[in-house]
C-alpha positions as CSV (number, residue, x, y, z in Angstrom):
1,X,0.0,0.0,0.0
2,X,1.3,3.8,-0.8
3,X,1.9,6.0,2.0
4,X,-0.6,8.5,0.6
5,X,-2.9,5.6,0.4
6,X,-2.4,4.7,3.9
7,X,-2.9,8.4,5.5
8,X,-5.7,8.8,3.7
9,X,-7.1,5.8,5.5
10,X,-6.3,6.4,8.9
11,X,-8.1,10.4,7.8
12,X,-11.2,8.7,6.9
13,X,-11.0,7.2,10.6
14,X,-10.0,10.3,12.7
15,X,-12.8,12.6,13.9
16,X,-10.8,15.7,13.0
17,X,-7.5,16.4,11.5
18,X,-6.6,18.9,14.1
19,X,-4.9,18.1,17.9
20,X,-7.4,18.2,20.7
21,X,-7.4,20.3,23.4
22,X,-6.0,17.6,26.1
23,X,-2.8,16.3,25.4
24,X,-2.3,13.5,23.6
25,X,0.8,11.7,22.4
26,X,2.0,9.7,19.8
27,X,5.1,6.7,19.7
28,X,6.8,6.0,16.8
29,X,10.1,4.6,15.9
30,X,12.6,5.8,13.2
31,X,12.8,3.2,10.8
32,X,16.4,3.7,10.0
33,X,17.9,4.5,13.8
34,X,15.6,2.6,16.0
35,X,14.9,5.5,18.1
36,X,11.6,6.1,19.7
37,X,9.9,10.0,18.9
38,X,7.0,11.4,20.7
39,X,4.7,13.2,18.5
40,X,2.4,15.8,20.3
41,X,0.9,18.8,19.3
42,X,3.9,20.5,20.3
43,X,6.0,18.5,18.2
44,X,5.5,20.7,14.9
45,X,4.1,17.6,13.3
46,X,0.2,16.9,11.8
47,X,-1.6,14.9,13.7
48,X,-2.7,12.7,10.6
49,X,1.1,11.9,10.5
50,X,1.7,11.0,14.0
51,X,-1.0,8.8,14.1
52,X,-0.7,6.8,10.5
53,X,3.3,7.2,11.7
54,X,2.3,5.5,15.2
55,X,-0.3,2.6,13.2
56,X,2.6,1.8,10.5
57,X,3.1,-2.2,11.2
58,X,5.5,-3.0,9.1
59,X,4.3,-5.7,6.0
60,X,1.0,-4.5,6.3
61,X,1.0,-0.3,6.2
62,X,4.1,1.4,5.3
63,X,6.0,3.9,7.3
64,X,4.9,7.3,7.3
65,X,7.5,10.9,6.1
66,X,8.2,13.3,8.6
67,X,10.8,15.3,8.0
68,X,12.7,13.1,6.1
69,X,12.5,10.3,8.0
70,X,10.3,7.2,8.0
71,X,8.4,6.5,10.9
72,X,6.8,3.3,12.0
73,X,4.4,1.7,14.8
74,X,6.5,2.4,17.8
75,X,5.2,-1.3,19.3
76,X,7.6,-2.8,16.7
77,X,10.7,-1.7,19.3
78,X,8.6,-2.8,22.2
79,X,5.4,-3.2,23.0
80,X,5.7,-1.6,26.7
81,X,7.0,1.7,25.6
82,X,9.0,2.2,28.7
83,X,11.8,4.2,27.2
84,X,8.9,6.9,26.1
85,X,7.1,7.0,29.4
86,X,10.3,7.6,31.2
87,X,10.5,10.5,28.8
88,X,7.3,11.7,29.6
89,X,8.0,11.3,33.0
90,X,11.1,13.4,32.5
91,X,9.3,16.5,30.4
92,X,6.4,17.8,31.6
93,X,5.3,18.9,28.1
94,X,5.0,15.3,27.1
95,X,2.9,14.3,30.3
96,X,-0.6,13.9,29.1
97,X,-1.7,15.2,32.6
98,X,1.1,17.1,34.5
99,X,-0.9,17.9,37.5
100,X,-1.6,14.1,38.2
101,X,0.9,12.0,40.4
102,X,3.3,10.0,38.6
103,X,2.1,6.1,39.0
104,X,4.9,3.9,40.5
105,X,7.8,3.3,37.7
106,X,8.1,-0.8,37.5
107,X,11.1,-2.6,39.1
């Protein structure tokens, strides 16, 4: 499937193009370094392309362009996202609710 192809199937699914009010976040991976990127509303990129970016399972949708790069499903590097929470954890900005306590950080 073409990468045009594919956003314009995760558009037809999303109830507006635009970030919400509430934060929300995004996990991708870059398909070339490994490394995890956070995509908010803060991040300068579409939220269309952090989400088809975040859905991309490689063999069955194709990575998504941003910037240059090609992002996939962030799962495919691990499915518990740990490295990205920590970063969350470590940035307010990224915390989807910075007033709430921080939940225990597993052993």
């Amino acid at each position: 499937m073409a990468e045009d192809v594919w956003k314009a199937r995760i558009g037809a699914g999303l109830p507006s193009h635009e970030w919400p009010g509430q934060h929300i976040a995004t996990v991708a991976i870059d398909t070339q370094t490994g490394e995890h990127r956070i995509f908010d509303r803060d991040s300068g990129v579409d939220l269309l392309s952090a989400v088809a970016a975040s859905c991309a399972v490689p063999g069955v949708y194709p990575p998504v362009t941003i910037d240059g790069k090609r992002y996939m499903d962030g799962g495919v590097r691990t499915t518990t996202n740990a490295g990205p929470r920590r970063s969350l954890r470590r940035n307010p900005r990224h915390r989807p609710d910075p007033g709430r306590p921080e939940p225990p950080t597993p052993a």
